[in-house]
C-alpha positions in Angstrom: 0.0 0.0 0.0 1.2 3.7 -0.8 -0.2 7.2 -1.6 3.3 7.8 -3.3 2.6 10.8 -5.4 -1.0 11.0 -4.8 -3.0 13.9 -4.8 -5.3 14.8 -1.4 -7.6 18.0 -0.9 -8.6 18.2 2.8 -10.6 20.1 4.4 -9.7 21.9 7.9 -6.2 20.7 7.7 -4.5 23.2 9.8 -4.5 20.9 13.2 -6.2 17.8 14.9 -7.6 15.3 12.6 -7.2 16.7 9.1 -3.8 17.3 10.0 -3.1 13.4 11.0 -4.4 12.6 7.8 -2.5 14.6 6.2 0.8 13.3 7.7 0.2 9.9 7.1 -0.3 10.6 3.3 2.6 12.9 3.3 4.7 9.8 5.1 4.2 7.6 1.8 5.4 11.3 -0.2 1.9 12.7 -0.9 0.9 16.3 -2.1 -1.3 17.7 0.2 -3.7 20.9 -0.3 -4.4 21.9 3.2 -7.9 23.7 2.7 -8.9 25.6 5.8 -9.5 29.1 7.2 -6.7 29.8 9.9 -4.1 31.9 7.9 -2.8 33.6 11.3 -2.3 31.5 14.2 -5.7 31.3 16.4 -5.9 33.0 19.8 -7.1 29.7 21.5 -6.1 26.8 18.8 -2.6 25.6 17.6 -1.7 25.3 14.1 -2.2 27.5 10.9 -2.5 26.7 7.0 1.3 27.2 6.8 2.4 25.5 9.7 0.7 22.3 8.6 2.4 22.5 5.2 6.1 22.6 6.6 4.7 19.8 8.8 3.8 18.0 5.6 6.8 18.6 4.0 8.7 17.6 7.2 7.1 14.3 7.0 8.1 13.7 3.3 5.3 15.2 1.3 4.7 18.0 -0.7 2.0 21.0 1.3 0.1 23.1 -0.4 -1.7 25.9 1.9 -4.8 27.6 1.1 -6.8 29.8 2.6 -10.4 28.3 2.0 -13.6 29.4 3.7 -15.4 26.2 2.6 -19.3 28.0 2.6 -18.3 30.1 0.2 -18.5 28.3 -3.7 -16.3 31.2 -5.2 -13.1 30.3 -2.4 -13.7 26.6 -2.9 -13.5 26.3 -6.5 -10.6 28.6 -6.7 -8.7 26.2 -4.1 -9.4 23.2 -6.4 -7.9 24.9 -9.1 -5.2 25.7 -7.4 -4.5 22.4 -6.6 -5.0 20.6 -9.9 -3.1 23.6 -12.0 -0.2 23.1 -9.1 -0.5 18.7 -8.6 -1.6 18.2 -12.3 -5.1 16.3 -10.5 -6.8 15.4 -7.3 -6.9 11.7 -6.1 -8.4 11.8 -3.0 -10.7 14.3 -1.3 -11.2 14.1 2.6 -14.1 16.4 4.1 -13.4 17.0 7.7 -14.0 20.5 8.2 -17.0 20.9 10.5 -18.7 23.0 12.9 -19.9 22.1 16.6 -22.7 23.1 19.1 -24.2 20.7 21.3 -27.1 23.0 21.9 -30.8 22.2 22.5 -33.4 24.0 19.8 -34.0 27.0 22.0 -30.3 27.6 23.3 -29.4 27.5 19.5 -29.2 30.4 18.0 -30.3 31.0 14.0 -26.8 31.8 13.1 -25.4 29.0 14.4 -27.6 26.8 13.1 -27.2 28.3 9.6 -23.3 28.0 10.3 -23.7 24.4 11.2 -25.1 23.4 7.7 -23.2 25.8 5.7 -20.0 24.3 6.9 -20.8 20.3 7.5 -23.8 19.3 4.9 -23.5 22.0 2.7 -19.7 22.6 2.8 -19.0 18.9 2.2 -21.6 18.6 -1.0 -19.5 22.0 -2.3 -16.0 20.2 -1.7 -17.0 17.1 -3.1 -19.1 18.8 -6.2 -15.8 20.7 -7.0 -13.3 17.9 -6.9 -15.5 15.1 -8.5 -14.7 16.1 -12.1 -11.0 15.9 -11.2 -11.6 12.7 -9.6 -12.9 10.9 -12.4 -9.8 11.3 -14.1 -8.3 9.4 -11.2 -6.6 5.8 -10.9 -8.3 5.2 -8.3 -10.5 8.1 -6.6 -12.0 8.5 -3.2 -13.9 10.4 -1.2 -13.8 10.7 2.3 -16.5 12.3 5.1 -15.7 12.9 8.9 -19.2 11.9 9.8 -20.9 9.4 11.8 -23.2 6.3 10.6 -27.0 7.2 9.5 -28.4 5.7 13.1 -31.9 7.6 13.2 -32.1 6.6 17.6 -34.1 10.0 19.1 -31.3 9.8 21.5 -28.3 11.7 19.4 -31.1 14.2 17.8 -32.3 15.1 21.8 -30.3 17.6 23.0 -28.7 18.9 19.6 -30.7 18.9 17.4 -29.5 21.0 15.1 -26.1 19.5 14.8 -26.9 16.0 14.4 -28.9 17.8 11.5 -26.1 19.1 10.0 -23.6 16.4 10.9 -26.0 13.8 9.0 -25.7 15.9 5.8 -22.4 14.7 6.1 -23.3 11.3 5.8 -26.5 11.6 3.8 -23.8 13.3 0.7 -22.1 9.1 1.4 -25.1 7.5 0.9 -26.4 9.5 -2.2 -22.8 10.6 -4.3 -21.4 6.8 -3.9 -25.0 5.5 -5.3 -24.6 8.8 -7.8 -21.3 8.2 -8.8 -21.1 4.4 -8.9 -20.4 4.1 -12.5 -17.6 6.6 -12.1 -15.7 4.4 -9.9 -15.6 6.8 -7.5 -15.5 5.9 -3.8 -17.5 7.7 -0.7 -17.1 6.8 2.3 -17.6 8.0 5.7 -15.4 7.4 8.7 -15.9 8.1 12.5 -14.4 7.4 15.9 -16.0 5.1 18.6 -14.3 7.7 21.2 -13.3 10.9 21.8 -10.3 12.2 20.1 -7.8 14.3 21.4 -7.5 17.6 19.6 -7.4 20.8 20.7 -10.8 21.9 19.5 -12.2 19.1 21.6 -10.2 20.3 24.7 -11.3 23.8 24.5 -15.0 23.6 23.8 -16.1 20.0 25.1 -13.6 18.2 27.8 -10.9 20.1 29.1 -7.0 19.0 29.5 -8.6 15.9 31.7 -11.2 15.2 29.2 -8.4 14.5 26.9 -6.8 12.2 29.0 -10.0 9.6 28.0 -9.5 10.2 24.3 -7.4 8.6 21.8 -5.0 10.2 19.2 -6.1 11.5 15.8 -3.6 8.8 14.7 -6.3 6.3 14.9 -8.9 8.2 12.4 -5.2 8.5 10.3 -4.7 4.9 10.2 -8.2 4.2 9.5 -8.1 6.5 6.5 -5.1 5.2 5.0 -6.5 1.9 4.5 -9.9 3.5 3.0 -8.1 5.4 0.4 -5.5 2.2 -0.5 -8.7 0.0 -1.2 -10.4 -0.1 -4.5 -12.5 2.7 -5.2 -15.2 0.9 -7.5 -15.5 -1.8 -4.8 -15.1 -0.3 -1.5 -18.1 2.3 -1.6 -21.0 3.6 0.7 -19.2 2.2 3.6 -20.3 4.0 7.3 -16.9 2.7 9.0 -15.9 2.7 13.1 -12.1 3.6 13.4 -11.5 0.6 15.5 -13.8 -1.9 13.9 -12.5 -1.2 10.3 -8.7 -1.7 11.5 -9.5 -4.6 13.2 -11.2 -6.2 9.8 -7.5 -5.1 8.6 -5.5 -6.6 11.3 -5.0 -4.3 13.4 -4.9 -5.7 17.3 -3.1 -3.3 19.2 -5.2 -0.5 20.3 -3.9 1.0 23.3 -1.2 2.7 21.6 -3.9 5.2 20.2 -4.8 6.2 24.0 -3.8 9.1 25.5 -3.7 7.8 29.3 -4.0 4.0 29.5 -4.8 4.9 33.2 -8.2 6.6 32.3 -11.8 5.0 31.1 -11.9 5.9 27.5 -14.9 8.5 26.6 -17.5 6.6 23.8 -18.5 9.4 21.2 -21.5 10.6 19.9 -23.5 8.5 17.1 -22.0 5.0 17.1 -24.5 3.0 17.0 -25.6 0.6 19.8 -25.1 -2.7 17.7 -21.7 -1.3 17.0 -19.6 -3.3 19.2 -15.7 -2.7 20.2 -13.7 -5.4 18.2 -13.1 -8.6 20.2 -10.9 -7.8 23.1 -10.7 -4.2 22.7 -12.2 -2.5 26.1 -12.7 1.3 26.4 -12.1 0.6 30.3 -8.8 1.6 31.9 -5.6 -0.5 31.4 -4.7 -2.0 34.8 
């Protein structure tokens, strides 16, 4: 398996998750367009556009930074030409940007609720519109959604509605563009964590440094995408995959090196579905 040379557009790639995608491609000596909005570095969040492209290139890859406000159609479509008139062609497109408020309906306000879908259901159908005529011309193209598995339970819409709204845009854009675009060969597929991950955006609006200690690394949702985008596109589509569930139907057996502290209980996340079991003799209980 290698994305030597390969092509990937991502979506809030500046730090936590898009970033550890990133790095794994850039590992095998991938070009990388990091897509995302923090040009200057963030009062309260690590990382900028630039800074993840010297990581990139650090880690063996070729970065590409551009600044990319993903609701707007003029920005996106300018960064995806960007990238194909610098790379020659896009391989892989990975939508991770998203927005976040775990807010009931009347502590939601309008504007964040129009934010919400502008950046997660409609931002990822503008991404992926852009880069699927570029990807058709690909070896072997796919498409990849940070978003969680179509499970319709009342218990992840009470609460937040709104979000779980705009979240399952996400994954509704899986279920329609790999039916859509079977005959193209081109693969969607959506990919989420069965716990909480460690990033920074987690830590400063959800969980705190000691939240963080029940997480696991973005390196697991890095691993996990590497071997979706080293499968075969017209084969492997429409897939609603749990991090540690699709590694260990790849082999995988050693989890606890994607914890954070093996000493601490390990946080479940939102939308995983309750027939969604750990893999045999995986735990999310402390190490002892």
């Amino acid at each position: 398996m290698s994305l030597s040379g390969k092509t990937l557009f991502i979506t809030g790639a500046s730090r936590g998750i898009g970033l550890a995608i990133a790095l794994r491609a850039a590992r095998d000596g991938a070009n990388v367009v990091v897509a995302a909005k923090t040009d200057r570095p963030h009062p309260k969040l690590p990382g900028t556009i630039h800074t993840a492209a010297d990581e990139i290139v650090r880690a063996g890859g070729k970065g590409l930074p551009i600044v990319c406000d993903i609701r707007s159609e003029d920005q996106v479509a300018a960064a995806v030409g960007q990238c194909v008139e610098r790379f020659g062609g896009i391989d892989i497109c990975v939508n991770n940007a998203s927005a976040i408020s775990l807010t009931g309906t009347l502590s939601t306000e309008t504007k964040r609720f129009d934010l919400m879908h502008q950046v997660n259901a409609r931002g990822t159908w503008l991404v992926s519109k852009a880069c699927i005529p570029h990807l058709k011309r690909a070896a072997n193209p796919h498409v990849l959604m940070l978003s969680p598995p179509l499970d319709m339970a009342p218990k992840w819409f009470r609460g937040h509605t709104a979000y779980t709204m705009a979240k399952f845009g996400m994954s509704m854009c899986v279920l329609g563009m790999a039916a859509e675009f079977a005959g193209d060969g081109i693969a969607f597929n959506a990919l989420w964590p069965r716990t909480g991950i460690a990033t920074a955006a987690i830590r400063h609006a959800l969980a705190g440094e000691e939240g963080l200690k029940h997480c696991r690394t973005p390196d697991i949702l890095a691993d996990a995408a590497y071997l979706v985008f080293n499968k075969p596109a017209k084969s492997f589509s429409g897939n609603f995959l749990i991090d540690d569930s699709f590694l260990a139907e790849n082999g995988v057996t050693d989890f606890d090196r994607y914890r954070v502290d093996p000493g601490k209980n390990l946080m479940p996340d939102f939308f995983v579905p309750d027939g969604a079991v750990p893999p045999k003799g995986v735990s999310l209980e402390a190490l002892s």
